[in-house]
N, C-alpha and C positions, 0 to 999 in steps of 0.2 A: 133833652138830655135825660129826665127820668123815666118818660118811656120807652128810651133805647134802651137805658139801663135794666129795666123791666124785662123786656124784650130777652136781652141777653140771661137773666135770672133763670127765667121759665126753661128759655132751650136747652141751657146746664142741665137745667132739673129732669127736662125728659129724657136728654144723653143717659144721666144716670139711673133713671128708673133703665133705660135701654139696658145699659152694662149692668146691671145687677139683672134683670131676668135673665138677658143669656148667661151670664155666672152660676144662679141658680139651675138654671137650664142641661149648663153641661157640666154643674156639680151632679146634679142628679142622672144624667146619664152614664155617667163613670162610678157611681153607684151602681146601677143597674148594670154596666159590664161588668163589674168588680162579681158583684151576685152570680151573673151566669156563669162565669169563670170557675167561680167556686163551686157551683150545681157541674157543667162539667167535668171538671176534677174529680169531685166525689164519685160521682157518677162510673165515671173511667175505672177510681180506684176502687170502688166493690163491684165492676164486673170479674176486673183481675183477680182481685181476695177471691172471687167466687169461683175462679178457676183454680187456686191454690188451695182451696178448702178440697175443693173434689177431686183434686189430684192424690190428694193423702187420702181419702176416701178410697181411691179406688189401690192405692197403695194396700189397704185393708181388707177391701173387698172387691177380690181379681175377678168377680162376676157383674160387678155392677155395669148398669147399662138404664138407658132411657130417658125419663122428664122428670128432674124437678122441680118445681115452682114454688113462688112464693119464699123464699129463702131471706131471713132479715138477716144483715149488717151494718156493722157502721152507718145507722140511720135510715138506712134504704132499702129497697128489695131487689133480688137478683131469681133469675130462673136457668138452671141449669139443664144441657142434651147432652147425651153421651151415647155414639153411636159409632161404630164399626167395629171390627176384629183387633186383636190386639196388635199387629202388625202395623194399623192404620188408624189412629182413634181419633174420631172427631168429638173435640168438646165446644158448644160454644156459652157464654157467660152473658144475658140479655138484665140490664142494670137499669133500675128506675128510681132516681133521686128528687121528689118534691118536682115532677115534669118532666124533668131531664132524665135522655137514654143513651144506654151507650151498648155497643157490641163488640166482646173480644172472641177472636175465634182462634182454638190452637190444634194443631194435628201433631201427636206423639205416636210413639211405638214402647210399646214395653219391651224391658231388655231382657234375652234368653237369661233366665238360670244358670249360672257357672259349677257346672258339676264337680265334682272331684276326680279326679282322676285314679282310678281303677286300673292298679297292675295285677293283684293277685284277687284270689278268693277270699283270703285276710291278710290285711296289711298291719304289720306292728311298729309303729313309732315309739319306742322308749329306751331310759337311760337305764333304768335294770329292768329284768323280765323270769318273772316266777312263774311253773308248768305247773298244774295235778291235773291231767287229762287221766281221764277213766271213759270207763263204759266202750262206745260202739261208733267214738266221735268222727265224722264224714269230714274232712275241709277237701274241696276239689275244685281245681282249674281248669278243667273241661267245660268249654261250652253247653250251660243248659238251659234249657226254657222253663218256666217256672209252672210248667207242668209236671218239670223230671225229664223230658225226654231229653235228648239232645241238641246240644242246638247248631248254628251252623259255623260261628267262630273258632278258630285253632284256641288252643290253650296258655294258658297263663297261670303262675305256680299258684301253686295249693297255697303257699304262707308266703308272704312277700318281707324281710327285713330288712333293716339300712346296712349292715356291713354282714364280710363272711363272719367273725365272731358271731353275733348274733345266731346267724344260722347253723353253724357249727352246737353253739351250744341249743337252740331248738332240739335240732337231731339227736342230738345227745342226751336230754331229758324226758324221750316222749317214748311209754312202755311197747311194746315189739307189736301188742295188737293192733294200737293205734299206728304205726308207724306204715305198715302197709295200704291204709287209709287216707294220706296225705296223698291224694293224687294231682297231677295238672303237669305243666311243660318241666322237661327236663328227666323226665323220670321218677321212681320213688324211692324215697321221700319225698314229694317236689313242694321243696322247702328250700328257698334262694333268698340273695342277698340281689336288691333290686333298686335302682338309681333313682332315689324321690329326692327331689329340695324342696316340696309344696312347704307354702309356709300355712301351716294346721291353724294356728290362730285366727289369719287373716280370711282361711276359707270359709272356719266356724262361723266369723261372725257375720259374713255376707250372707250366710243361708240363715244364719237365725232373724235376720235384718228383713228378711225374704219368708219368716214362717207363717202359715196358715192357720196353725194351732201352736199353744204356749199350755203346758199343764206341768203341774206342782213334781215333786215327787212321788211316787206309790205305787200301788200294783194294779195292774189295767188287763181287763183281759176278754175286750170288746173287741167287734168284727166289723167293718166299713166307717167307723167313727176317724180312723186314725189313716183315709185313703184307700179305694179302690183302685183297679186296673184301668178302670175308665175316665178313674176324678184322685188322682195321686196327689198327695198332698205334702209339706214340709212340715213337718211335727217336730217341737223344741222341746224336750225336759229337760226342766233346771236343775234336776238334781237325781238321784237314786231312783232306777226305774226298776219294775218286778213283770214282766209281760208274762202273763200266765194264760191256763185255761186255751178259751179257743179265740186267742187273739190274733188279729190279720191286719196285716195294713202294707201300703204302698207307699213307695215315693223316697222321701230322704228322713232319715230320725236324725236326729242331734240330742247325744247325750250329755249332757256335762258331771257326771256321775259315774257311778258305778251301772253296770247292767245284769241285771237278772232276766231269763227265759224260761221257762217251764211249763209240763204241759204241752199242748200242740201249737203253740204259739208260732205265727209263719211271718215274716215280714221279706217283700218284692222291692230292691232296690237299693239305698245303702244307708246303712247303719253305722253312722261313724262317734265312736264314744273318745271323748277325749275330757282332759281335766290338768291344770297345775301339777298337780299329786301323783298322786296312787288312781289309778283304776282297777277293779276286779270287777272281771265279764266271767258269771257263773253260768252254764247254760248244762240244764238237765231234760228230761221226758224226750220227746219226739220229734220237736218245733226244727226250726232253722230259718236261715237269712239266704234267700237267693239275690246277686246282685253282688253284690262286694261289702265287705266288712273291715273296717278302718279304726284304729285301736289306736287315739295318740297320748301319749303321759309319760311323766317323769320315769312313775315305777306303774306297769304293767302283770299283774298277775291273773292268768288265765283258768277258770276249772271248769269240769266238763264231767258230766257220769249220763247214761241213757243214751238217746239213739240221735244228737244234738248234730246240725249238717249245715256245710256252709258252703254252699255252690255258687260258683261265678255264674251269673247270666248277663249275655247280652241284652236277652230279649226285654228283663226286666230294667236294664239301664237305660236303654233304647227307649221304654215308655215315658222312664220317669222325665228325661232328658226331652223329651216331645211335649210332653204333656204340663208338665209343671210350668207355673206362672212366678216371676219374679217381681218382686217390688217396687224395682225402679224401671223409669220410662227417660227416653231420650223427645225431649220437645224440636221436633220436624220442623215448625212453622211457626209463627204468633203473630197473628195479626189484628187489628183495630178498625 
């Protein structure tokens, strides 16, 4: 009897040592998936971050392209490619968490620039509107290339406003020499009342959302800084601009301000000042805006003295509208 008893004691005892090693056995392996699980995780989630960091990157900089490596986050490292045309961009996100890798691959396209829409050679949106045109001032609807010559599109009026009032009283304030000066469709004075409902706010703020350049208020009066013919760019001032001297530039301006020009000051494309308030667009010397000119405010007051010209160009919208890069992309694909 006592050494059955025995007997029975010992077996228990090695059952149990049995059930506790495998216990420990596949405590600790559910440890170790618990680990990997979270090493993948991690993993997964700073190749994504690494794609959302470079997406706002390239949000900033429409030129970026290429390799790069070594990128910390969230504990880890990530290596970033950015490769093809803006039509097609491939980015892929290679994540490395304490061993663990992981790869997300995305193909976007970046979304064209939403121009504005261009009826006349100046367009005026405002609830009152004050004249002192002097001097030699040119506003024209004819088609030109922003060489001066001609260009190949029919015409579109010299001054474009929202109702005939408006126009009515343009005409009626603008002195007899300037009056013959207002050229474009319709005739002269081609000075029309012209069917816009853009909503001015919400176009501002997609191109300022979309700019290349952001500068203060002040007097600027540089040449290729503010866009060439070949590399147009979207320039934002925040506030009172003075374009003097031999200033040049392409693309789209946004002003929130007032605008001043003087001097030979030239800008290809369009120039749209708007503001809450009051705008006064002063424009003296030689300069001018080929491309279309867009004036939007409460109260709008216009002056002019010198040899100041505002010609519709196709040719110049036509660039900007090609060539300009916008800020946002449409994600094509995302895969893991």
């Amino acid at each position: 009897m006592g050494k059955a008893l025995l007997i029975i004691v010992i077996g228990v005892a090695a059952l149990l040592s049995i059930l506790k090693a495998n216990l420990s056995s596949n405590s600790s392996q559910e440890v170790d998936n618990s680990v990997n699980f979270f090493k993948k995780t991690q993993a997964r989630l700073i190749a994504n971050t690494g794609i959302e960091i470079y997406l706002e990157k390239l949000r900033r900089n429409k030129n970026l392209a290429g390799e790069f490596e070594d990128n910390s986050v969230m504990g880890g490292k990530y290596d970033i490619n950015i490769s093809g045309p803006d039509s097609s961009l491939n980015i892929i996100s290679s994540a490395r968490f304490y061993g663990t890798e992981h790869r997300s691959f995305v193909f976007a396209k970046r979304t064209p620039v939403k121009m504005p829409t261009i009826n006349s050679a100046m367009y005026i949106n405002a609830t009152s509107l004050n004249l002192n045109l002097n001097g030699n001032m040119d506003i024209d609807g004819n088609d030109h290339n922003t060489d001066g010559s001609p260009g190949p599109n029919p015409p579109v009026p010299g001054v474009g406003l929202d109702s005939p009032a408006d126009s009515a009283y343009f005409i009626n304030n603008i002195k007899p020499k300037i009056f013959n000066d207002i050229l474009g469709a319709g005739g002269t004075p081609s000075i029309r009342s012209v069917s816009d409902t853009t909503d001015w706010l919400a176009v501002t703020e997609a191109l300022i959302f979309a700019a290349d350049i952001t500068i203060p208020s002040g007097t600027y009066n540089s040449a290729g800084e503010y866009g060439t013919p070949s590399e147009p760019k979207i320039t934002y001032v925040t506030g009172n601009v003075n374009l003097t001297g031999g200033f040049q530039g392409d693309g789209i301006m946004i002003v929130n301000g007032n605008l001043s020009m003087a001097g030979n000051s030239t800008f290809r494309g369009i120039v749209l000042v708007y503001k809450n308030s009051s705008i006064e667009c002063k424009v003296t010397g030689n300069g001018g805006i080929y491309g279309g000119t867009i004036l939007a405010g409460t109260n709008v007051d216009i002056q002019s003295t010198g040899n100041a010209s505002f010609f519709y160009s196709s040719q110049a919208l036509a660039n900007a509208k090609a060539k300009l890069k916008s800020s946002r992309f449409e994600i094509v694909d995302w895969w893991e």
